[in-house]
C-alpha positions as CSV (number, residue, x, y, z in Angstrom):
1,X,6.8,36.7,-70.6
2,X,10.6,38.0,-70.6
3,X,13.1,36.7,-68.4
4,X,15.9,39.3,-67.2
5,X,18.9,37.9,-67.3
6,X,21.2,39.0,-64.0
7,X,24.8,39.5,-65.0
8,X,27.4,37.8,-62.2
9,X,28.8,41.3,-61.0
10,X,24.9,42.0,-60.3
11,X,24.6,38.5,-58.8
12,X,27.6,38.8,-56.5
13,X,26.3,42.3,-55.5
14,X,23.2,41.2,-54.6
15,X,25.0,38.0,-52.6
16,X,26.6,40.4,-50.5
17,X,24.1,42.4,-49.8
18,X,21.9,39.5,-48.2
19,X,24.4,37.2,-47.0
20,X,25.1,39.4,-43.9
21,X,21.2,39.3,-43.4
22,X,20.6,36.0,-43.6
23,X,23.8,34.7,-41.8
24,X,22.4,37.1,-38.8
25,X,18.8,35.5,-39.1
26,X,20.8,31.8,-39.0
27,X,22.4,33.0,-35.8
28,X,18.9,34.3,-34.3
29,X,17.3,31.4,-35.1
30,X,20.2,28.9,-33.4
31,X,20.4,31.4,-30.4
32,X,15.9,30.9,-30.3
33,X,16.4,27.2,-30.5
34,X,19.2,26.9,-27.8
35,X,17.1,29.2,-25.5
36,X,14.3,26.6,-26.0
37,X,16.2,23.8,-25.6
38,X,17.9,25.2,-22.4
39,X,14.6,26.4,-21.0
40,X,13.0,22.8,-22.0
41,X,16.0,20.7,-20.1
42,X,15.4,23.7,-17.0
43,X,11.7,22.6,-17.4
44,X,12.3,18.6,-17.8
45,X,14.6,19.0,-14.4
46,X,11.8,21.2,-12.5
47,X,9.3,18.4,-13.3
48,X,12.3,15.8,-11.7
49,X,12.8,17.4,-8.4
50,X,8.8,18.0,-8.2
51,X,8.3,14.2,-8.9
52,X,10.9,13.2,-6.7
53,X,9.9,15.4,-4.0
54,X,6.4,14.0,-4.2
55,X,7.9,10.7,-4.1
56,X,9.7,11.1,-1.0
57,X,7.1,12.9,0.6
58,X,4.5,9.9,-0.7
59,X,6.9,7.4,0.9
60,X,6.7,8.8,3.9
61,X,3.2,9.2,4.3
62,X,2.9,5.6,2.9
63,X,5.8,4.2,5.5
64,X,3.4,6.7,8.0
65,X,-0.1,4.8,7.4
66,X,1.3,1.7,7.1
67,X,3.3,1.5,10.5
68,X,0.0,2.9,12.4
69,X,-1.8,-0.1,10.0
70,X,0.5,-2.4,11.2
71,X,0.4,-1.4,15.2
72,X,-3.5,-1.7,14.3
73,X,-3.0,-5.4,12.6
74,X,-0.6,-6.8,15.7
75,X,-2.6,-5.8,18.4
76,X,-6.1,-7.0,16.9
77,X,-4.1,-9.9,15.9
78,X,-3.1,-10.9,18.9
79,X,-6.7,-10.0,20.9
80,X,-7.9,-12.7,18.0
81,X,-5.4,-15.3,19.4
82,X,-5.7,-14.8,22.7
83,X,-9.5,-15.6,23.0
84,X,-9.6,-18.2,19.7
85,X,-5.9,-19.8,19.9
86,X,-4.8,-18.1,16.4
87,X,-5.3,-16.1,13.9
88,X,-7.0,-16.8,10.8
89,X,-7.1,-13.9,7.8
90,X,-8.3,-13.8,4.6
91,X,-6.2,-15.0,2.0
92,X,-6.3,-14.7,-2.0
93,X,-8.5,-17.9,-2.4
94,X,-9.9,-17.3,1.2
95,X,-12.7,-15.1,3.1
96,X,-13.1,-14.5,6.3
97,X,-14.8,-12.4,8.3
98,X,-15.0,-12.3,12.2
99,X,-18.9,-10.5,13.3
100,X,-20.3,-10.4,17.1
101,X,-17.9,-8.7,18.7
102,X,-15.2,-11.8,17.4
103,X,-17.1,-14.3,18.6
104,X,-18.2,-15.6,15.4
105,X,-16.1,-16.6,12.6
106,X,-16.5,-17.7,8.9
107,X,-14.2,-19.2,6.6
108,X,-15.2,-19.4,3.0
109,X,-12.6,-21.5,0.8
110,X,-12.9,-20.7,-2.9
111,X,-10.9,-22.9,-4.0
112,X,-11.8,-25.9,-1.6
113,X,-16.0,-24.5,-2.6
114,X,-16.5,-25.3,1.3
115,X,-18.1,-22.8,4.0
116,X,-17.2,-23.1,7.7
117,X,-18.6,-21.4,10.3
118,X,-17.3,-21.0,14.0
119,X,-19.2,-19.8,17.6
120,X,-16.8,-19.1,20.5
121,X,-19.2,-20.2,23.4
122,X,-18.3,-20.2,27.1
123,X,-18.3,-23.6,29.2
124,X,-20.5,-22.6,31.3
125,X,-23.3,-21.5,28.9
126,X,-22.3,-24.2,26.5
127,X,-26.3,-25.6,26.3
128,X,-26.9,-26.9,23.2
129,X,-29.7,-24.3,22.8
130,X,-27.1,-21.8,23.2
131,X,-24.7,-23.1,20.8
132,X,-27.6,-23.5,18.3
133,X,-29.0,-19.9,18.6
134,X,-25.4,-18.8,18.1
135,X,-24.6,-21.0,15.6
136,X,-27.5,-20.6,13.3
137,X,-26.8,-16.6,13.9
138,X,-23.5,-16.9,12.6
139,X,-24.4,-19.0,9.1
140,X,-27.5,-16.3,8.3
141,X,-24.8,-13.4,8.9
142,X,-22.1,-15.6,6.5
143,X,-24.8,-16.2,3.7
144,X,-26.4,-12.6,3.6
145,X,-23.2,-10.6,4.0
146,X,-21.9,-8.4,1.9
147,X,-18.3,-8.0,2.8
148,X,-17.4,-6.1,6.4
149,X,-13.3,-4.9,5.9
150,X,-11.7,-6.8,9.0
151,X,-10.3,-4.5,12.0
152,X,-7.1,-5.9,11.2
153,X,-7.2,-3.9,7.7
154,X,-8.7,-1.1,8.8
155,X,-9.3,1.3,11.9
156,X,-12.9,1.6,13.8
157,X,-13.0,4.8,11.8
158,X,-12.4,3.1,8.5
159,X,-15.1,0.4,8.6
160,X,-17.7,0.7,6.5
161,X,-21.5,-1.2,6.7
162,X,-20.4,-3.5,3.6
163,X,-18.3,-3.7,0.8
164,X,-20.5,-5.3,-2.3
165,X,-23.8,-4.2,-3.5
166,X,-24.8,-7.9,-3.4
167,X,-23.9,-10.8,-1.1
168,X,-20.3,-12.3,-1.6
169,X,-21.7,-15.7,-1.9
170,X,-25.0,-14.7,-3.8
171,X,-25.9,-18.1,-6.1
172,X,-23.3,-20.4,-4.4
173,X,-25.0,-21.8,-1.6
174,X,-28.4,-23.7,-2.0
175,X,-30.8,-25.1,0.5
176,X,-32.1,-29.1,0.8
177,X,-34.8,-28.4,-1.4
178,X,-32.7,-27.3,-4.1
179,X,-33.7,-23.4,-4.3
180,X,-30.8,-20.9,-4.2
181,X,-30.5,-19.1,-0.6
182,X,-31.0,-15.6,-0.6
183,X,-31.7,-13.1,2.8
184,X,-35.5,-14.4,2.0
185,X,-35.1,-18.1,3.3
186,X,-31.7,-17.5,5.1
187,X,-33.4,-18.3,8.1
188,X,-34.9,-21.5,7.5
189,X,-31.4,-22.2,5.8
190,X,-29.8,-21.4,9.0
191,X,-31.5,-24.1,10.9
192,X,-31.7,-26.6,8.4
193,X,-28.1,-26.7,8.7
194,X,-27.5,-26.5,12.1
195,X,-30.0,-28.7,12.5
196,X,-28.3,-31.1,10.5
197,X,-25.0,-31.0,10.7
198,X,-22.3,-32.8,12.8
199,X,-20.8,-30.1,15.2
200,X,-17.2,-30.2,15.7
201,X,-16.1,-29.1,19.7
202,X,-12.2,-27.6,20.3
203,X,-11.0,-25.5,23.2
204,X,-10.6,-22.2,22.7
205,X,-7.7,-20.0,23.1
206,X,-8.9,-18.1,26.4
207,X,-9.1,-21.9,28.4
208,X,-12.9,-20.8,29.5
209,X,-14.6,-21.2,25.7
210,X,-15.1,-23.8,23.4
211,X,-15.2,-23.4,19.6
212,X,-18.4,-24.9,18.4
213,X,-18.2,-25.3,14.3
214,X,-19.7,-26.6,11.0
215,X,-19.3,-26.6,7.5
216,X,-21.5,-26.7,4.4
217,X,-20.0,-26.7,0.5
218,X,-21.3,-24.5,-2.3
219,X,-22.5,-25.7,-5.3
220,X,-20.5,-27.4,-8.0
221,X,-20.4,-24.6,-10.0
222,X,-19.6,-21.9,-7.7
223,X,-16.5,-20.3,-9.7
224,X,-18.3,-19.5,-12.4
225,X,-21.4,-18.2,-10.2
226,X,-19.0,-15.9,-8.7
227,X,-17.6,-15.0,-12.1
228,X,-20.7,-13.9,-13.9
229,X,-21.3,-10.8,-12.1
230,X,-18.2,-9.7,-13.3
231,X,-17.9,-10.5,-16.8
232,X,-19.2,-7.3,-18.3
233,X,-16.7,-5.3,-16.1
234,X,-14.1,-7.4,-17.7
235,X,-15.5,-7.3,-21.4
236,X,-15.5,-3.5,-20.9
237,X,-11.9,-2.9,-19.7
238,X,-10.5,-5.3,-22.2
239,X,-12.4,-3.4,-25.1
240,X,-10.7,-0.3,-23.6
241,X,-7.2,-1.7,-23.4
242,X,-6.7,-4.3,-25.9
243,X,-6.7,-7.1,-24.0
244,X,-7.8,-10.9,-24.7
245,X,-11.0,-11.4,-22.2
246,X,-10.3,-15.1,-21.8
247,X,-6.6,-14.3,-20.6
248,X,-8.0,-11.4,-18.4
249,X,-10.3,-14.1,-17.2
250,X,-8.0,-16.9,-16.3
251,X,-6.0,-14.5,-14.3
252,X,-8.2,-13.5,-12.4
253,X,-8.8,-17.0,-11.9
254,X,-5.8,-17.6,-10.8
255,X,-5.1,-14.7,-8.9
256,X,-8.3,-14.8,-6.2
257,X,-10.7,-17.4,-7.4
258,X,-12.7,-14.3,-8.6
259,X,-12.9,-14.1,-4.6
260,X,-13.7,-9.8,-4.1
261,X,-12.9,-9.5,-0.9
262,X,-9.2,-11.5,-1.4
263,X,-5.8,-10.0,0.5
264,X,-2.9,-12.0,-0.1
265,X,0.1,-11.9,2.9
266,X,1.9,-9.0,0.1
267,X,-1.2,-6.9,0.1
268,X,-2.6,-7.5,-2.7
269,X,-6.2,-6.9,-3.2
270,X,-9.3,-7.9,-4.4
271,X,-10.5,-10.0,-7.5
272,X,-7.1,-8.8,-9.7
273,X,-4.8,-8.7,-6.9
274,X,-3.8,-5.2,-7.3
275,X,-0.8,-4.1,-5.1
276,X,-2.0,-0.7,-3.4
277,X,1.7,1.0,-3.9
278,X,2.7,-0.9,-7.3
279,X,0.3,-2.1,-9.8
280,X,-2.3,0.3,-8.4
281,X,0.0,3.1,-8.4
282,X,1.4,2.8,-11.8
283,X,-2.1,1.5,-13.3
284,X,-3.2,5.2,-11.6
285,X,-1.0,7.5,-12.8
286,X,-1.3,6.3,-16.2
287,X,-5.0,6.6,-16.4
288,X,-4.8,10.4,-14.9
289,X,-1.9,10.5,-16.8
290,X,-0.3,12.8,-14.1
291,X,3.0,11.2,-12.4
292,X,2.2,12.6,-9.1
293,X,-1.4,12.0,-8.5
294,X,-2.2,10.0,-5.3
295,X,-3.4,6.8,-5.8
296,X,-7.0,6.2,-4.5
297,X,-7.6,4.5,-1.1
298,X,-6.6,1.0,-0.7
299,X,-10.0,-0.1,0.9
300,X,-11.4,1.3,-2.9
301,X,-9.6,-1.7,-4.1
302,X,-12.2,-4.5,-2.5
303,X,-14.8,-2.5,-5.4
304,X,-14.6,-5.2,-8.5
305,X,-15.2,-2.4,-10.9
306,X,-12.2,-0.3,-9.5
307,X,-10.0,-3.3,-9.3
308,X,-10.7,-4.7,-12.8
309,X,-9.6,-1.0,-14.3
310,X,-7.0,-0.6,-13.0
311,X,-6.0,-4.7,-12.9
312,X,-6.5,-4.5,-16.7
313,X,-4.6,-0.6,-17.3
314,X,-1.6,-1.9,-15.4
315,X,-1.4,-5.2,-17.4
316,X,-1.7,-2.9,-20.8
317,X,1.3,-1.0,-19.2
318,X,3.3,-4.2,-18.4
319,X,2.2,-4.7,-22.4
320,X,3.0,-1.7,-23.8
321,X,6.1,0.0,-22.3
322,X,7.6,-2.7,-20.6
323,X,7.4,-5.5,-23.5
324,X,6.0,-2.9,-26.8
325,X,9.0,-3.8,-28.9
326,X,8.2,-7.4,-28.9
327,X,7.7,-8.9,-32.2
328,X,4.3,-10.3,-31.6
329,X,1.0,-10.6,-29.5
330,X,1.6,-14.3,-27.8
331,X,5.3,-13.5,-26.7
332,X,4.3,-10.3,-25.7
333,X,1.2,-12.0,-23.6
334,X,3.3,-14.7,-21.9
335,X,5.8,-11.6,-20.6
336,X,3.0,-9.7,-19.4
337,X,1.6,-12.5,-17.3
338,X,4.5,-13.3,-15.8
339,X,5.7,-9.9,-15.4
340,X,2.3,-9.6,-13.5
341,X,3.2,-11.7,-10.6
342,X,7.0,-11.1,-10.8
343,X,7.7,-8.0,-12.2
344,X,9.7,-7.2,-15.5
345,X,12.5,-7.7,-14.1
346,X,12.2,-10.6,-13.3
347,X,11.4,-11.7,-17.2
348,X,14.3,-10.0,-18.1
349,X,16.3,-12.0,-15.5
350,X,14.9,-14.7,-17.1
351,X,16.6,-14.1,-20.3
352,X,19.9,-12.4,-19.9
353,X,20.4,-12.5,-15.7
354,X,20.2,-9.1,-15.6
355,X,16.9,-6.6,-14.8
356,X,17.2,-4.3,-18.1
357,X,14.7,-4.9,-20.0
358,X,15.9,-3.9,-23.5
359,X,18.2,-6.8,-23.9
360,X,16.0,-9.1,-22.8
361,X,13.8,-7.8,-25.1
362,X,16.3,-8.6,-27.9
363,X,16.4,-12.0,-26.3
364,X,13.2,-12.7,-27.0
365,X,12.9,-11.8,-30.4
366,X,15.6,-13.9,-31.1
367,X,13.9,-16.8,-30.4
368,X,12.1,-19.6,-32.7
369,X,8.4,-18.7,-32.3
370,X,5.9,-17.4,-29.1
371,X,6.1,-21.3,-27.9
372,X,9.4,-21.0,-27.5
373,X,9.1,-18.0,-25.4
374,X,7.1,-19.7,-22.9
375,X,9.2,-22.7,-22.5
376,X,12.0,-20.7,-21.7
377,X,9.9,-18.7,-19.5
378,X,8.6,-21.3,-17.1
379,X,11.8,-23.3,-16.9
380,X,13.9,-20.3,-15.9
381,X,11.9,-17.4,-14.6
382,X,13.6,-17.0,-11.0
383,X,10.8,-17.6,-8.6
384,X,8.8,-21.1,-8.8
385,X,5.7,-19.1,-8.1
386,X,5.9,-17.3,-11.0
387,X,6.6,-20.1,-13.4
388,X,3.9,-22.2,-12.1
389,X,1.3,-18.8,-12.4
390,X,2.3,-18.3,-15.7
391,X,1.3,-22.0,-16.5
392,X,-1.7,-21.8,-14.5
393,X,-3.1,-18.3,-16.5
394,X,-2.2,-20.2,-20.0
395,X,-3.8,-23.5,-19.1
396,X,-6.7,-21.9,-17.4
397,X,-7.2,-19.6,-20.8
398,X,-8.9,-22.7,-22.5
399,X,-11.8,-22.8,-20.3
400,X,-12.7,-19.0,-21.0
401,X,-12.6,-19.3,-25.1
């Protein structure tokens, strides 16, 4: 093969034949890229105002609901008070559920593991046959149900027949014989109890009733009765988000007792404690990846499948964007936890005194090892409830290994 050699006149000819070429193509090509960049940034502010719209329009339908809620909540509220004296709601380590037109109330303390069930009886029909009937009416309806959303939560139109597929206290309660009750023998149950049980007698709120009550405890065991059900649920969402099942466990735990039908005084809900317009929201839109999808209905949030999803996809966010550039699994873990109840900010307060995360991040991987991390953490995180959550989740870890 034969090379031909090109002589430098021929090479500088042939230079400026081309360079005019390609310096036009160079210009083309910067003038395509600036038009793409332009129509990108045009795009990226489009998306902005559509988000922020939806945002403002979401608030206000949000701010809309919630002040008809809360109309609906003061007035059946203060109905409650009027005829009972107060007010009693569920709680995150509390059920309760009024049936009978309000005239019957139960009280189920996970934490305590102790049942009490209430009659509102007038004076005047206060035989003890009557309080019997009523009462042993009441404790079937508290051991068979499956969860009836409160009129103070939700409007006439809202309520639904029940909430669970199974009883809320399904394996926790059994009868003198030892057998577990179930809707078979809640009867006998019923008037085993009554039967044998020391009534308490208080007046009532309306002056003409008396409240007529018992109580009856669950079985030693009843947390992790109430857990079971919900352990695959939990094995399945960690699998999917990379999470440590004992942790996922012990905060849940912590968070409702593994109590379904929990509402904290914040509105949080159910067995993770979701909040319906943070956690939720943000949990949400990350699984539909779309930033402007609705969130689902609250009232979804009481169904321990929905709740664990989206409990467990919001703590992988709090893991991932919030606290991804941490240098390991354990600090990262302890930040997510607490940035659970609290809110990032409030770790990153923690660290610098400020709410940006980044330097707090920096912060943090600064320091000795992951043990460190949590010491800090629970001797300076802002609020007491947080520091004593994130010890509660850590200790309460052990029992799930």
């Amino acid at each position: 093969m034969t090379f031909q050699i090109f002589k430098p006149l021929a090479i500088v000819a042939i230079i400026s034949v081309w360079l005019p070429i390609i310096t036009l193509a160079i210009q083309d090509s910067s003038e395509s890229i600036s038009s793409v960049q332009s129509s990108y940034q045009n795009y990226k502010k489009l998306r902005r105002a559509e988000f922020e719209n939806y945002s403002n329009n979401s608030h206000k339908d949000f701010e809309a609901w919630k002040k008809n809620k809360d109309n609906a909540f003061e007035s059946y509220t203060t109905q409650i008070a009027r005829e009972w004296g107060a007010y009693v709601g569920s709680t995150n380590q509390t059920w309760v559920e009024y049936r009978d037109n309000e005239r019957s109330r139960s009280v189920v303390d996970f934490k305590k593991g102790i049942v009490t069930v209430e009659v509102l009886v007038e004076k005047a029909r206060a035989l003890k046959s009557s309080v019997t009937t009523q009462l042993e009416k009441a404790v079937r309806r508290t051991v068979t149900s499956r969860g009836v959303p409160q009129k103070s939560l939700v409007s006439a139109a809202d309520t639904t027949d029940a909430v669970l597929p199974t009883p809320v206290l399904a394996n926790q309660i059994i009868n003198a014989n030892g057998a577990i009750v179930s809707s078979q023998n809640a009867d006998s149950f019923a008037n085993q109890i009554v039967t044998a049980a020391l009534l308490q007698k208080v007046p009532a709120g309306d002056s003409v009733s008396e409240i007529y009550s018992l109580s009856f405890p669950l079985v030693p065991d009843h947390l992790a009765k109430r857990m079971a059900p919900y352990l695959p649920l939990v094995k399945k969402y960690c699998a999917v988000y990379e999470l440590n099942v004992a942790q996922v466990l012990a905060l849940i735990h912590t968070e409702s007792y593994f109590n379904p039908l929990a509402r904290s005084t914040s509105n949080a809900i159910g067995l993770m404690q979701i909040i319906p317009q943070q956690g939720a929201a943000e949990a949400y839109r990350f699984i539909s990846n779309n930033a402007t999808v609705k969130v689902p209905a609250w009232e979804s949030l009481f169904d321990p499948e929905t709740n664990i999803r989206l409990g467990c996809a919001y703590l992988y966010v709090l893991k991932t964007r919030d606290f991804g550039e941490v240098v390991d699994k354990d600090r990262t873990m302890y930040c997510s936890i607490a940035s659970y109840n609290g809110g990032p900010a409030s770790v990153a307060l923690a660290f610098t005194g400020d709410s940006k995360i980044p330097p707090a991040i920096r912060s943090i991987n600064a320091m000795n090892d992951a043990n460190s991390v949590y010491l800090f953490l629970i001797r300076n995180l802002p609020a007491a409830e947080t520091r004593q959550y994130l010890e509660n989740v850590v200790a309460r870890t052990r029992l799930y290994e």
